[in-house]
C-alpha positions as CSV (number, residue, x, y, z in Angstrom):
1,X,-28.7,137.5,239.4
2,X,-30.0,139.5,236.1
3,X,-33.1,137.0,236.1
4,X,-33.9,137.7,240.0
5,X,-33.7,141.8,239.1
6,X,-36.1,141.3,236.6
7,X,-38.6,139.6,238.6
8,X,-38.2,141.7,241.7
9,X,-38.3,144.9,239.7
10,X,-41.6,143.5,238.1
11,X,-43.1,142.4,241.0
12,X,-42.6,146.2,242.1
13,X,-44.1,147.6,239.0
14,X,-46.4,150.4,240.0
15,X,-49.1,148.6,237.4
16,X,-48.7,145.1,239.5
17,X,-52.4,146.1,241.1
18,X,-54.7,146.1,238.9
19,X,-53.0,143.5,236.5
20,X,-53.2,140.9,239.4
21,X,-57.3,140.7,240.2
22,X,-58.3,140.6,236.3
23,X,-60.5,137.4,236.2
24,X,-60.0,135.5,233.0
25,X,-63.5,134.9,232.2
26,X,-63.9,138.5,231.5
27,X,-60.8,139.9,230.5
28,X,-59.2,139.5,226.9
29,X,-55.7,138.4,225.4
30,X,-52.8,139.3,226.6
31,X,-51.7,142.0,224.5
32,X,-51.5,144.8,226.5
33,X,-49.0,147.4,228.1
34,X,-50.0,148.3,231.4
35,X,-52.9,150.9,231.9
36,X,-54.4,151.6,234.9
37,X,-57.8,153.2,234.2
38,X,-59.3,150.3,232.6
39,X,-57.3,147.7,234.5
40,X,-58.9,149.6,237.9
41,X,-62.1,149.4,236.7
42,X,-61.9,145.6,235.6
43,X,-60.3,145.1,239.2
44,X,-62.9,146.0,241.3
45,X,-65.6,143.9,239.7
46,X,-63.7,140.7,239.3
47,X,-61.9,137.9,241.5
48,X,-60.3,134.2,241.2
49,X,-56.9,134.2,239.5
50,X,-54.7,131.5,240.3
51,X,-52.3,133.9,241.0
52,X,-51.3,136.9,241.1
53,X,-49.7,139.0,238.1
54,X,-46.1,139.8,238.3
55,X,-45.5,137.0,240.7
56,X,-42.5,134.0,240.7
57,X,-45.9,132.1,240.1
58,X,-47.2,133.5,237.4
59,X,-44.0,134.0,235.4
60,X,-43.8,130.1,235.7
61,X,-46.9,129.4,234.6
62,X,-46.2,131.5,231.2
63,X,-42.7,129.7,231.0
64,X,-45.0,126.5,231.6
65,X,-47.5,127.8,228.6
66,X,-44.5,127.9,226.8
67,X,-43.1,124.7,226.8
68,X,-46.0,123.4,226.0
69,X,-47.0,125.7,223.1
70,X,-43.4,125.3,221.7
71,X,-42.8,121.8,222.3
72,X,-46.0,120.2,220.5
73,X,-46.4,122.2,217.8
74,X,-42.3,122.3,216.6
75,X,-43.0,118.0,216.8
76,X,-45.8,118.2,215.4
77,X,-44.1,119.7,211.9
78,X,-41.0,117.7,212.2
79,X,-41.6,115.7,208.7
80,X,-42.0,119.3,207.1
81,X,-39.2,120.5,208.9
82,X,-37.2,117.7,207.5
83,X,-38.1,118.3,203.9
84,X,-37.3,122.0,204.6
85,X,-34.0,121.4,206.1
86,X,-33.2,118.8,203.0
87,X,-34.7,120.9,200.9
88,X,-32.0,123.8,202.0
89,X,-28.9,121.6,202.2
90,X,-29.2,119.4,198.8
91,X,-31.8,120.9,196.6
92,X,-30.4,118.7,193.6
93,X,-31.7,115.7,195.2
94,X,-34.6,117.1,197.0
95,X,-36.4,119.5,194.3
96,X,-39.4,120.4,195.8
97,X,-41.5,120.1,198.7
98,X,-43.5,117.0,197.3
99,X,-40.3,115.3,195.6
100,X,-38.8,115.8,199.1
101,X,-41.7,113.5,201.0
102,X,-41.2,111.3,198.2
103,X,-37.7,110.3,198.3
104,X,-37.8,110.6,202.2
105,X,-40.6,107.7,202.1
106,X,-38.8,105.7,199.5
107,X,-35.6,105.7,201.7
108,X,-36.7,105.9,204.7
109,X,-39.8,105.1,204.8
110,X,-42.3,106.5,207.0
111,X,-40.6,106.5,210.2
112,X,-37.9,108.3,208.6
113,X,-40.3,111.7,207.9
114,X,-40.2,111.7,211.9
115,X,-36.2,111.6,212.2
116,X,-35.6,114.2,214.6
117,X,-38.2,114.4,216.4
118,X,-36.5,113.9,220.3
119,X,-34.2,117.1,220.3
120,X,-37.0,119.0,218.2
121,X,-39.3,118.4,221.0
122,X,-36.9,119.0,224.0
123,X,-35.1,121.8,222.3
124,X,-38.2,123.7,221.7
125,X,-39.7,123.2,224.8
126,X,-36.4,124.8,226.5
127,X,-36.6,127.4,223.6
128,X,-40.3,127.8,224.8
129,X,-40.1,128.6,228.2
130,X,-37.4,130.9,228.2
131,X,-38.7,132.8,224.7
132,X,-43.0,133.1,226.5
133,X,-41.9,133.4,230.0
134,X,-38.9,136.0,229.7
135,X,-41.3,137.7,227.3
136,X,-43.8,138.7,230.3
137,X,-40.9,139.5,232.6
138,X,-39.0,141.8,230.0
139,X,-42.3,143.6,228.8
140,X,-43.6,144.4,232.7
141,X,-39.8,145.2,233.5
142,X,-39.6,147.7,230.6
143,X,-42.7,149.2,230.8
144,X,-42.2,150.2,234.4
145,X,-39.2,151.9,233.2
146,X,-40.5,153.7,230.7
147,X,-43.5,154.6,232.5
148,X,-47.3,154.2,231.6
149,X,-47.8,157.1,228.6
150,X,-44.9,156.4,226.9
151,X,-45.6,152.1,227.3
152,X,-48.7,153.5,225.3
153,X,-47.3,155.4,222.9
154,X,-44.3,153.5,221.8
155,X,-46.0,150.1,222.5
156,X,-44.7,148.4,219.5
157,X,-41.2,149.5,220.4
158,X,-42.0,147.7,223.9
159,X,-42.8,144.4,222.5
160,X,-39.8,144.7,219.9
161,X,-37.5,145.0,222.8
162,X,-39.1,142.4,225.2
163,X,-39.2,139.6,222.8
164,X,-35.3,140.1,221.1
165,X,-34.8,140.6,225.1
166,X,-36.2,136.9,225.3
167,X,-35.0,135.3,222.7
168,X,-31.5,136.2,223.3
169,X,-31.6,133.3,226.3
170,X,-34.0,130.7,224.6
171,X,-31.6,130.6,221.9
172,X,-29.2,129.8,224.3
173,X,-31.1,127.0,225.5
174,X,-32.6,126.0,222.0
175,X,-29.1,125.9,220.3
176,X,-27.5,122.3,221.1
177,X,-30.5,120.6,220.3
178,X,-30.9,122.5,217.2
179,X,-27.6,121.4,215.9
180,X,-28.3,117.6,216.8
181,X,-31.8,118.0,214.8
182,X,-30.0,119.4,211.9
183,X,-27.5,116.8,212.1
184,X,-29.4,113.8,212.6
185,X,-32.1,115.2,209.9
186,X,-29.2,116.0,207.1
187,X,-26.6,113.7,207.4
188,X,-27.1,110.5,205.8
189,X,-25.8,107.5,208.2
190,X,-24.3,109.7,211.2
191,X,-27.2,109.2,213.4
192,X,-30.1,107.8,213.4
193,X,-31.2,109.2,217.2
194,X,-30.2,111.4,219.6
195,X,-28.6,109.0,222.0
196,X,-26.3,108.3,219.2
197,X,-26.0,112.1,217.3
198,X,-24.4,113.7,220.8
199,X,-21.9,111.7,222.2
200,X,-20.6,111.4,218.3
201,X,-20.3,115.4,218.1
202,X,-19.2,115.7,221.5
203,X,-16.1,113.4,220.5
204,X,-16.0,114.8,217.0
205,X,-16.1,118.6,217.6
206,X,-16.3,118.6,221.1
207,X,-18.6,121.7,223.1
208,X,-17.9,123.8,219.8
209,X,-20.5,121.2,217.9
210,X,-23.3,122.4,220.0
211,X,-22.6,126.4,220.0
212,X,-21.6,126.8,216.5
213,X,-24.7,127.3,215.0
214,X,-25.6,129.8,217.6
215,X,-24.5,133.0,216.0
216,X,-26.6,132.5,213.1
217,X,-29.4,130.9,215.5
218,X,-29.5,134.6,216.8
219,X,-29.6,136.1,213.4
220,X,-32.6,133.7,212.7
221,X,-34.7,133.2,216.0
222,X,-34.2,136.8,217.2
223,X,-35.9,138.6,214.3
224,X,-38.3,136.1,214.0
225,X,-39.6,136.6,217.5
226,X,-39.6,140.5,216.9
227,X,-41.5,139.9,214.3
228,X,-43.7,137.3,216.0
229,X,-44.7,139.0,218.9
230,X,-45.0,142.5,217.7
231,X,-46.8,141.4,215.0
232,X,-49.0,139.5,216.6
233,X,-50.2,141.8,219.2
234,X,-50.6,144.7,216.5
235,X,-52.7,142.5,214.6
236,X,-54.8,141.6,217.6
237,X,-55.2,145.1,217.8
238,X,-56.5,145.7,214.2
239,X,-58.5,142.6,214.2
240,X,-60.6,143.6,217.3
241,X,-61.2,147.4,216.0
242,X,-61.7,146.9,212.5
243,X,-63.0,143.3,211.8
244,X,-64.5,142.2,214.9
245,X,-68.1,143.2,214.6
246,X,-67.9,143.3,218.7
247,X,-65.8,145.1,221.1
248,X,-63.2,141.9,222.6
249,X,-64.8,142.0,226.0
250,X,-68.2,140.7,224.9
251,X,-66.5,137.9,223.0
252,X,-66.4,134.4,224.6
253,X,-63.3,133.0,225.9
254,X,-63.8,130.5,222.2
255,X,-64.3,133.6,219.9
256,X,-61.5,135.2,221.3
257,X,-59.0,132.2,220.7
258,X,-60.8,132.1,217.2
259,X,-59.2,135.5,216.5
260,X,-55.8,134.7,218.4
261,X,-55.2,132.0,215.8
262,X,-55.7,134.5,213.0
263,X,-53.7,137.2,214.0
264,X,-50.9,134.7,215.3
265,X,-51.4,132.8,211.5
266,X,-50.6,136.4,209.7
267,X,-47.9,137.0,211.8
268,X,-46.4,133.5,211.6
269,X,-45.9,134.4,207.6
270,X,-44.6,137.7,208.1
271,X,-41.8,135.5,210.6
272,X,-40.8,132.7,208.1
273,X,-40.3,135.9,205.4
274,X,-38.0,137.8,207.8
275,X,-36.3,134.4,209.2
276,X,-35.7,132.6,206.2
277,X,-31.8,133.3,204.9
278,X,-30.9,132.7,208.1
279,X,-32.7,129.6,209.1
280,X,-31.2,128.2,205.2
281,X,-27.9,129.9,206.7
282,X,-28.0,127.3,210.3
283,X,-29.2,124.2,208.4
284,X,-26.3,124.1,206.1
285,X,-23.7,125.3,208.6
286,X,-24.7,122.5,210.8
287,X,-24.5,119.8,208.1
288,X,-21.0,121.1,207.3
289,X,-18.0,120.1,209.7
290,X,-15.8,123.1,210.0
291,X,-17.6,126.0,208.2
292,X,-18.4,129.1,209.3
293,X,-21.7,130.9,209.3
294,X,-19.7,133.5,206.7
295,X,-18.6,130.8,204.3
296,X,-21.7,129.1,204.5
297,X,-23.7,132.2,203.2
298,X,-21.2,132.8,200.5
299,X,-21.3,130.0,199.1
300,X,-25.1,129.6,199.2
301,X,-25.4,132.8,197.5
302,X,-28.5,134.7,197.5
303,X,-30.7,133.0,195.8
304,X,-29.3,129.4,197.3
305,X,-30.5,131.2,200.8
306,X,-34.0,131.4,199.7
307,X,-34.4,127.4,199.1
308,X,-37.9,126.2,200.9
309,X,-39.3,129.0,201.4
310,X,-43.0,128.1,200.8
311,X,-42.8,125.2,202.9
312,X,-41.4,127.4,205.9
313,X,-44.4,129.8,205.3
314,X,-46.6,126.6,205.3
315,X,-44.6,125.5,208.1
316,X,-43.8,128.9,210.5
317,X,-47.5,130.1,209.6
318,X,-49.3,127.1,211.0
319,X,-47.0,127.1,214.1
320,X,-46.8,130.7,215.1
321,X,-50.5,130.4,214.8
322,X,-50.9,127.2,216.8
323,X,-48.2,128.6,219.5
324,X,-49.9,131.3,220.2
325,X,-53.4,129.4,220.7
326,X,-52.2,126.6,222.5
327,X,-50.5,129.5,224.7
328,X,-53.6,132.0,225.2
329,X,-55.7,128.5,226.2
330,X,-53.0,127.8,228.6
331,X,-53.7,131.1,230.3
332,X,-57.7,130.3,230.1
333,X,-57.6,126.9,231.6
334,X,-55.1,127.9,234.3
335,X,-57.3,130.7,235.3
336,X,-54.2,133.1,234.7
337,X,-54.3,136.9,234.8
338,X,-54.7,137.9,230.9
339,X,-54.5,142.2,230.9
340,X,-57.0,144.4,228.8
341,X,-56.1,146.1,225.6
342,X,-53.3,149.0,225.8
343,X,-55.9,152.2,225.9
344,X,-54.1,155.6,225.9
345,X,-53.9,156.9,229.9
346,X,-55.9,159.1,231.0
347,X,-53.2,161.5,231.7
348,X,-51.8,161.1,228.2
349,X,-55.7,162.1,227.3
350,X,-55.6,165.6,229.3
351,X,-52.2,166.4,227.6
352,X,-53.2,166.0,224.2
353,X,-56.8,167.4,224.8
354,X,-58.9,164.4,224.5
355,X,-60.2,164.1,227.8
């Protein structure tokens, strides 16, 4: 019921017209509010979307990006996000990020650095779907709420809430998988797969072994994707007027990716940073049977919570980067409606005497 509201209230968003005939050759990265002067203007000079913005269609397709942003590149890192994860839950053995490859190979050897990889790839495709296709629903839903000048003016605000909106379900989604990962990656001799890791938890800890972790999961995943997607879209913003030496719209569809990556790249550090204690917090509470997310952090202490950080710069950085590339060339090659740049309405121009 709440996601059918969401949908029907933004497939009735006032702004629903001119997002829905901007063609994507022409029209720049999706990091815009709604605004109707320059999306009008685009409108009535371009044609062949695959579909039309707002739509069940279109919020599929972004869910679709999604999965497939999420899912390749979080598989992609898994041998750095099984160092990490050591790294956080036995530092004595595991000293540093090198040492860490090192004893993994010499146990394990090299199929070992990829131990984890199944619920890593499924768990963050769920993860993915919900976190990029929510994320278009929320932010059209509470724009139209707010109304066009005040989407403008408290923009960031807007993607803060749409994203935490997001990830509060993708974490959800993401969180028994996450605790099999952890599991498998951090427990010597439980399991070596996930066919194996779930039916053990299920019998040892029953649902409880799947959810546990989700408190803290919150705590780690929600700030991060404030962080990722407000971030990311300010930067875009910065980028374009201050570094760019040409206005977006006479970039091509490559240059424009180009200068996704970066701005996704600087916010993916900014993420890891914000995410960290947390992410330290849900690695160890997932290796411990019994432990709550309190105890866990206690006894961690705070420097304890800051274990592998560089590698989850390393590791968030190139991701958030790479999600948000693989994402925006989703959108390209489906021929998907991408919205101009937030510009300040031209009512909000009259009031404050700029017209």
């Amino acid at each position: 019921m709440l996601f059918s509201s969401l949908i029907e209230a933004s497939q009735n968003s006032p702004f629903k017209k001119g997002f829905s005939t901007v063609n994507c050759e022409e029209a720049p990265q999706d990091v815009a509010v709604p605004n109707t002067h320059v999306i009008q203007a685009a409108a009535a000079a371009t044609t062949g979307d695959s579909c039309e913005f707002g739509s069940n269609k279109f919020f599929l397709l972004c869910g679709l990006g999604g999965i497939i942003s999420c899912g390749s590149t979080h598989t992609m890192v898994t041998p750095l996000d099984l160092v990490k994860c050591r790294l956080q839950v036995d530092a004595a053995k595991y000293k540093s990020v090198a040492n860490g490859f090192r004893v993994t190979l010499k146990e394990d050897g090299s199929r070992g650095l990829f131990r984890g990889w199944a619920p890593t790839c499924i768990g963050y495709s769920m993860q993915g779907l919900f976190k990029f296709g929510l994320y278009e629903v929320f932010k059209v839903f509470y724009s139209n709420a707010i109304g066009e000048e005040n989407s403008y003016l408290y923009r960031t605000t807007l993607y803060l809430v749409s994203s935490a909106s997001a990830e509060f379900f993708a974490d959800i989604a993401l969180s028994p998988m996450e605790a099999a990962k952890v599991k498998i990656q951090t427990t010597p001799g439980f399991a070596n797969t996930l066919r194996e890791a779930l039916p053990k938890m299920a019998s040892q800890e029953g649902i409880s072994a799947f959810y546990k972790g989700l408190v803290p999961l919150w705590m780690r995943q929600i700030p991060y994707t404030m962080m990722k997607f407000a971030c990311f879209e300010r930067t875009l913003e910065l980028l374009y007027k201050y570094v760019v030496p040409k206005p977006r719209a006479e970039c091509s569809k490559g240059e424009q990716l180009v200068v996704t990556f970066a701005a996704g790249y600087i916010a993916g550090v900014f993420c890891a940073i914000v995410s960290h204690p947390a992410d330290t917090v849900v690695s160890k509470l997932n290796q411990e049977k019994g432990a709550s997310a309190f105890d866990v952090a206690k006894k961690l202490g705070l420097v304890g919570m800051w274990a592998g950080l560089l590698p989850r710069i390393v590791m968030i950085g190139t991701l958030t980067a790479a999600q948000w590339f693989i994402y925006d060339a989703v959108k390209v090659y489906l021929r998907m409606p991408r919205p101009p740049p937030p510009e300040m309405p031209e009512s909000l121009k009259k009031k404050m005497g700029l017209a």
